[in-house]
C-alpha positions in Angstrom: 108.8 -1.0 -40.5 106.5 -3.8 -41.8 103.8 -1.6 -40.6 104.7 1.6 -42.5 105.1 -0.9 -46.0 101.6 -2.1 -45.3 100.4 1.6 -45.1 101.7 2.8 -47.9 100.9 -0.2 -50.0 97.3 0.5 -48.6 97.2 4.0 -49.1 98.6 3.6 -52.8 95.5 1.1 -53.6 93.0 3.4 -52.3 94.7 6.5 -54.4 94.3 4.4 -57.5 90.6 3.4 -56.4 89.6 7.1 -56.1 91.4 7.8 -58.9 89.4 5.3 -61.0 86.0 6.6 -59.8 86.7 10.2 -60.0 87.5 12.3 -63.4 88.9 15.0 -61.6 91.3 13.0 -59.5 94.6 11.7 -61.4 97.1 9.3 -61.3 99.3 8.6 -64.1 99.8 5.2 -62.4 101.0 2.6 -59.8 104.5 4.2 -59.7 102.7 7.5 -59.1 100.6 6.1 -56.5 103.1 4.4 -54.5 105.2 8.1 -54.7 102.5 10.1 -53.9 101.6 7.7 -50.6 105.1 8.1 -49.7 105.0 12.1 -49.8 101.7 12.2 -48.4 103.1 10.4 -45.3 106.2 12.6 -44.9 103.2 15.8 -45.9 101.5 14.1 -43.1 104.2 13.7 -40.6 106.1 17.1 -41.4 103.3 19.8 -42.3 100.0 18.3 -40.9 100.9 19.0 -37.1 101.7 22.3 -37.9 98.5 23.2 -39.7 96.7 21.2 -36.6 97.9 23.6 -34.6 97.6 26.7 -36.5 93.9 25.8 -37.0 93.2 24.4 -33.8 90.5 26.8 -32.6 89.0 26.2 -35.5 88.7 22.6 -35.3 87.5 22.8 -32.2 84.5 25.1 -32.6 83.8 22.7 -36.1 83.9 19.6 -33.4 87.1 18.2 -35.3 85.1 18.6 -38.5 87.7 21.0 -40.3 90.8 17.9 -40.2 89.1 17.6 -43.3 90.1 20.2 -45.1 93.6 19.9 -43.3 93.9 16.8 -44.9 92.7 18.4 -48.2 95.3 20.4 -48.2 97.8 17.6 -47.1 96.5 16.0 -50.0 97.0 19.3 -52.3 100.1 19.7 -51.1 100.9 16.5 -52.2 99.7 16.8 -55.8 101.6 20.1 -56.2 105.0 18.0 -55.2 103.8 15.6 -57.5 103.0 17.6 -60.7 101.5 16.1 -63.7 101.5 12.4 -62.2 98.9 13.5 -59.8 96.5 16.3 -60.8 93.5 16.8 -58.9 90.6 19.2 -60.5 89.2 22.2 -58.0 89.2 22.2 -54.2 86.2 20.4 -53.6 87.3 17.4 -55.5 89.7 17.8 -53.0 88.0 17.9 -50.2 85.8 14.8 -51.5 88.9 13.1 -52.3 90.1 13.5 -48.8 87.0 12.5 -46.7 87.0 9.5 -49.2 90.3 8.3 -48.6 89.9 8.8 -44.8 87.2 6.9 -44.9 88.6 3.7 -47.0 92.1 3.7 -45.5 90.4 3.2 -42.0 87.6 1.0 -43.3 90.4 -1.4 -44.5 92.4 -0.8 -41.3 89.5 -2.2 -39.2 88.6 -4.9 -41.3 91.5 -6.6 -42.8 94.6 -5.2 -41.3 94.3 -5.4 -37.2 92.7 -8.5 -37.4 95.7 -10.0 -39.4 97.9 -7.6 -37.0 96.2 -9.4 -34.0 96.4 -13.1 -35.6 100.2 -13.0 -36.1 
């Protein structure tokens, strides 16, 4: 449990990063970040696996490439639920969004979370 707080406290910081850097990417704030962490982990838990495997060839022949865009659409997904607290401009803001947040959320998972995880 104290794992899935950590991730969505995570995730919600890196939302509000992007959404600091980026124009097209919005957040009306904190609140809406910690809200749209928590839908995009039920998105991802609920609709990812299916796209996964409705796209699988596809990901294959891309070498795993196209999870990208699945999570670009996750992350769509998520900004539809969300409405006017979380707007993001045209699909490849999207997509830029989504390899961004990829990238932090398991930059900061490799360097500050499993070696507290493996202290304690």
């Amino acid at each position: 449990m104290r794992h899935w707080i950590v991730s969505l406290l995570v995730n919600s910081i890196v939302l509000m990063v992007v959404a600091g850097y980026f124009e097209g990417f919005y957040l009306q704030g904190i609140g809406s970040a910690i809200l749209a962490s928590v839908l995009l982990a039920i998105v991802n838990v609920f609709v990812k696996p299916i796209l996964i495997l409705l796209t699988l060839p596809v990901t294959i022949v891309t070498l795993g490439l196209f999870l990208i865009v699945i999570n670009a659409i996750t992350l769509m997904i998520t900004a539809f639920l969300m409405g006017e607290a979380f707007v993001i401009d045209g699909f490849m803001m999207v997509i830029l969004a989504a390899l961004i947040i990829g990238l932090l959320n398991l930059l900061i998972d490799k360097v500050i979370i499993e070696p507290i995880r493996n202290k304690a």
